[in-house]
N, C-alpha and C positions, 0 to 999 in steps of 0.2 A: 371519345366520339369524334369522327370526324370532323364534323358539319361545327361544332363547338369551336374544333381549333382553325377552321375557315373564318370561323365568326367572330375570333377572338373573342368567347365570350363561354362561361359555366352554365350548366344545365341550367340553374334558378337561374342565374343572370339572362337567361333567353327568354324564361319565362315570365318575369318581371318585363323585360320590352316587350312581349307582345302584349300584356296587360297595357302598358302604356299606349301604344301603339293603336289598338282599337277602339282609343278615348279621343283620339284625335280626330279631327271635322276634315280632313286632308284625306282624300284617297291614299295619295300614294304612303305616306306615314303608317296609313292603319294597312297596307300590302308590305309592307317593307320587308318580314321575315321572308315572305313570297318571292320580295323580287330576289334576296338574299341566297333563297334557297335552289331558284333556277341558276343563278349564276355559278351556286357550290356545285351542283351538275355539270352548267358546264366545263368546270374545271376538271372531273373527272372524267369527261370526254375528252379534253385536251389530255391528261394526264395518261390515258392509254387503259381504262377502266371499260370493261364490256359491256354491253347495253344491260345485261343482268344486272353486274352489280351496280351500276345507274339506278335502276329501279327499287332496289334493295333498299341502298339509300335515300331515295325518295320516298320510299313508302313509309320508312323506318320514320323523318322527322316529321308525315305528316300522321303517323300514327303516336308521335310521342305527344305533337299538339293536341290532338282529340283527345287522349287520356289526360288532358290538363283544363279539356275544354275549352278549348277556344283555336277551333279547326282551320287549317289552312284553306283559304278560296282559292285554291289553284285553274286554271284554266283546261279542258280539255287536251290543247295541244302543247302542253307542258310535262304531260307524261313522257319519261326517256320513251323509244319506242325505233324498230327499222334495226339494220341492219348499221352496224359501226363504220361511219363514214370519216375518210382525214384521216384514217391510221396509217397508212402504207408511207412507205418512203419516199421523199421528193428527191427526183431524182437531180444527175448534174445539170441534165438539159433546163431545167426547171427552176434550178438556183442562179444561172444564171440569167434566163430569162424575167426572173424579178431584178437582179442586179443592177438591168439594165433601165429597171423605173424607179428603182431606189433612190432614194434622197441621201447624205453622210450618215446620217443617225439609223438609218433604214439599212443602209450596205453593210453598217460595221453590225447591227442586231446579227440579220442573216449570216453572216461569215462564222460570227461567234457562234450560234446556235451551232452551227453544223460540224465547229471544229474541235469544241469540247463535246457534246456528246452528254451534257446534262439537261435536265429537264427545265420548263423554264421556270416555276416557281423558284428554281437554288439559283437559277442566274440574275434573277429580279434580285435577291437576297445580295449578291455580290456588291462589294466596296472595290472602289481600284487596292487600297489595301489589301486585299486578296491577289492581286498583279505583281506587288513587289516583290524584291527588289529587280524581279525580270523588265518592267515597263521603262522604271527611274534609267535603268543599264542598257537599254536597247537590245534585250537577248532577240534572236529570229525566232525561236521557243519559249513562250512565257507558261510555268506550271501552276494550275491551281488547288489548292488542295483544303476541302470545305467537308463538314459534316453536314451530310444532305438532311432536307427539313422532312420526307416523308416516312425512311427508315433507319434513320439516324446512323448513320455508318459513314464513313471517308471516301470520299470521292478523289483521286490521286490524276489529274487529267491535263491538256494543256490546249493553248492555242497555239497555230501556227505562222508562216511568216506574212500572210496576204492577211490573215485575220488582224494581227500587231500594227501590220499598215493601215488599215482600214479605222482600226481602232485612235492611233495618233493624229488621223486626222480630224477623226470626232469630237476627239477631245482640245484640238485646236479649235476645232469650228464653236466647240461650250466658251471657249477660252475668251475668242475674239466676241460672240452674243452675236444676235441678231435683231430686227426692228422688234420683235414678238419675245425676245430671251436677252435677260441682260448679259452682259459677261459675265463668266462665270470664274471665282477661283478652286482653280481642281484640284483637290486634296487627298490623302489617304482615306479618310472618312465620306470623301463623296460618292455617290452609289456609280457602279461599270457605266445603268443606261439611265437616265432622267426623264422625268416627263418632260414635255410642253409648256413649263407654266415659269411663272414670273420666279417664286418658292420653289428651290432645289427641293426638290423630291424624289425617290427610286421609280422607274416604269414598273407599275404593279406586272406582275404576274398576269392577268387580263388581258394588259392594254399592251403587251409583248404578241400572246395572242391574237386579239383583235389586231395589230400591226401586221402578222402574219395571214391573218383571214383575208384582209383587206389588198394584198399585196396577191395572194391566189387568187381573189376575183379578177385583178388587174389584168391577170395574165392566162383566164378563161379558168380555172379550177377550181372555182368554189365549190364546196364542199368535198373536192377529193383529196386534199392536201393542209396541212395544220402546224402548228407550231410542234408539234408530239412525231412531224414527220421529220425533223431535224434529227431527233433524237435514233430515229428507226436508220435515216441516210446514215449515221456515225455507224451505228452497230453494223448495219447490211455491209459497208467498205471496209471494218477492221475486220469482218469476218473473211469477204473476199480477199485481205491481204494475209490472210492466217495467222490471226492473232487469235489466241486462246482463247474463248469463250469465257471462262473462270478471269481470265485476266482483263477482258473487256468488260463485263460486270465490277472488276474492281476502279477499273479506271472511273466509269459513269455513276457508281455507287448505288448499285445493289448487295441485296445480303445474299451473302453465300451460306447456305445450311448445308448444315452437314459433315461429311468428312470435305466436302469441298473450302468451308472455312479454315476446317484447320490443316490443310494439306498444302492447300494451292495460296502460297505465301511472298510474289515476288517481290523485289525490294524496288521501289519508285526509281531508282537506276535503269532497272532492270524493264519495266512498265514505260520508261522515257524513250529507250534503246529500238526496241520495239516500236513505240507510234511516231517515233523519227521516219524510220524505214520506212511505215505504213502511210506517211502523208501525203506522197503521190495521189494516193485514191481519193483523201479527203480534199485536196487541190480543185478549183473548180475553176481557177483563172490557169494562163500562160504560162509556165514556170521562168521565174525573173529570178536574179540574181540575190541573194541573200545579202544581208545587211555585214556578215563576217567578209562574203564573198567579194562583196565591195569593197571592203575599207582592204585587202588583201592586193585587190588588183590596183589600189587606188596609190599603193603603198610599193606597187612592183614597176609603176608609171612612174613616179615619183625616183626610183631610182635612176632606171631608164632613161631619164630626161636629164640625171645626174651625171653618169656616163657620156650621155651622147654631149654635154658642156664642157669634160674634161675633155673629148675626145678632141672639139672643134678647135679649144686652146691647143691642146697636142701640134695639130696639123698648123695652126698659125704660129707657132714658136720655129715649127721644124723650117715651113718655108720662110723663115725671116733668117734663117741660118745658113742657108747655103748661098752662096756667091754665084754670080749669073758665071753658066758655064761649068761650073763645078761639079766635075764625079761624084758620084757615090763616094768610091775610097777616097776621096780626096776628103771628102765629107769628116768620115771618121776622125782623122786628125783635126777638125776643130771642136775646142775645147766647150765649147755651147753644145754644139750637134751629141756630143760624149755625154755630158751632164743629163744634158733629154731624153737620149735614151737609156740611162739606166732609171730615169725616174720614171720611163714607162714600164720597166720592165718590174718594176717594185707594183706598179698598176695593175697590168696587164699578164706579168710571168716571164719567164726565164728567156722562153724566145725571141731571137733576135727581134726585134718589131723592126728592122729597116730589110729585111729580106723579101724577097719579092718584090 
């Protein structure tokens, strides 16, 4: 059952708290399954679950409580009900326009949602353990590959280079604390995102959502955009870059039935190859230079600067060698002027280097 494994808790074991629960002199104690159960809702509205089977499910746990006798007091407008709002895709204009009210913790959430292409329940679940040893090495591609929590299959996926940045700095900013967070030491075992609080703890699944709720109000779209619209933007851009449909369910970790499980088999090589090429689309910032591409040109400067030192000694040997007045060929017969130029041309190559 669903609603069970929301609750982390067994059919009897649900029904034993609500026994407890309506012994209690506390409103909110004796509502608790109540508020429980709007929330398991809402997560199947975040989760991309149609207003039907909302209802199915509601109906289902408050018809299990009646046959136990002791009925949910649900509210009128707590019935799912309307038309499925917050599914559609946010688009680029839109991720950036939150970007730009985002906090560290807030920019690196969004970037990550949109660039793995998982749900947020399995991203709540994440440990940087799940990052290595891409994070530790500084890859511009880091791979994650997790068995998702709702249909248990492999999720083969990654982030890309503005996500990694985004992400480093977060993890600096846990690092260093703030008046409200102490510093934090960030370990394999420490969860991707954290709450807010004093005690390391993972950002529930929820409070990833309400982060994103909260962040669409900011920028006029409540209620038209969701954390489950991250998920929609990955799919909507691997498809406009032509990536296989069967292969983009594998990357975000859907089951494949059918002959499509056993047929369409690519090998995470083969799955990286591909959303290499496609990351253009999922790009939502400037395209900047890669962290390879960096240390490449940093390393082509570096010689450059190598060169042009030997060059300058070159020129200040050569003029300390010739005598005021002195030809060219007159040149050649001294034994310095001789020496220098073959040790350029062991530099430089065979070419006379006094020519011209």
């Amino acid at each position: 059952m669903g609603f069970c494994d929301f609750a982390e808790a067994s059919a009897d074991e649900l029904v034993e708290q609500r026994k407890s629960d309506l012994k209690s002199d506390d409103p909110r104690v004796q509502r608790r399954i109540e508020s429980l159960l709007k929330t398991y809702i809402a997560s199947l509205e975040e989760e991309g679950f149609s207003i039907s089977s909302q209802q199915v499910a509601y109906a289902a746990m408050r018809s299990f409580f009646d046959a136990h006798y002791m009925p949910l007091r649900m509210r009128r407008g707590d019935y799912p009900s309307g038309e499925s709002l917050g599914h559609r895709a946010i688009t680029k204009g839109e991720i950036i326009r939150m970007l730009d009210k985002a906090s560290i913790s807030v920019r690196a959430l969004i970037l990550f949602l949109k660039d793995c292409g998982l749900r947020v329940s399995d991203v709540a679940r994440l440990k940087l353990g799940d990052l290595q040893p891409g994070l530790r090495n500084g890859y511009d591609f880091i791979p994650i590959q997790i068995i998702t929590k709702k249909n248990k299959v492999q999720a083969r996926t990654w982030i890309g280079p503005e996500t990694v940045d985004a992400l480093e700095r977060y993890l600096d900013y846990r690092r260093r604390g703030t008046r409200r967070m102490p510093p934090e030491k960030v370990e394999d075992d420490s969860p991707v995102f954290r709450a807010r609080t004093n005690e390391v703890r993972p950002l529930s699944r929820s409070g990833m959502s309400s982060t994103i709720a909260h962040m669409a109000k900011l920028i006029g779209l409540e209620n038209e955009v969701s954390a489950h619209g991250f998920r929609k933007f990955f799919q909507t851009r691997m498809e406009s870059s032509g990536m296989n449909p069967d292969w983009i369910d594998q990357v975000v970790g859907r089951k494949l039935v059918g002959a499509r499980g056993s047929y369409s088999l690519p090998e995470t090589r083969e799955l990286f190859e591909v959303y290499q090429r496609c990351y253009d689309e999922l790009r939502v910032q400037e395209v900047a230079a890669t962290k390879t591409e960096m240390r490449r040109h940093e390393e082509e400067i570096r010689e450059l600067r190598k060169e042009l030192l030997e060059l300058k000694e070159f020129k200040r040997v050569i003029e300390g060698t010739f005598k005021l007045g002195e030809t060219l060929d007159e040149a050649r017969t001294n034994e310095d002027f001789v020496r220098i130029t073959k040790d350029a041309e062991k530099l430089y190559g065979k070419k006379d280097v006094t020519e011209g």
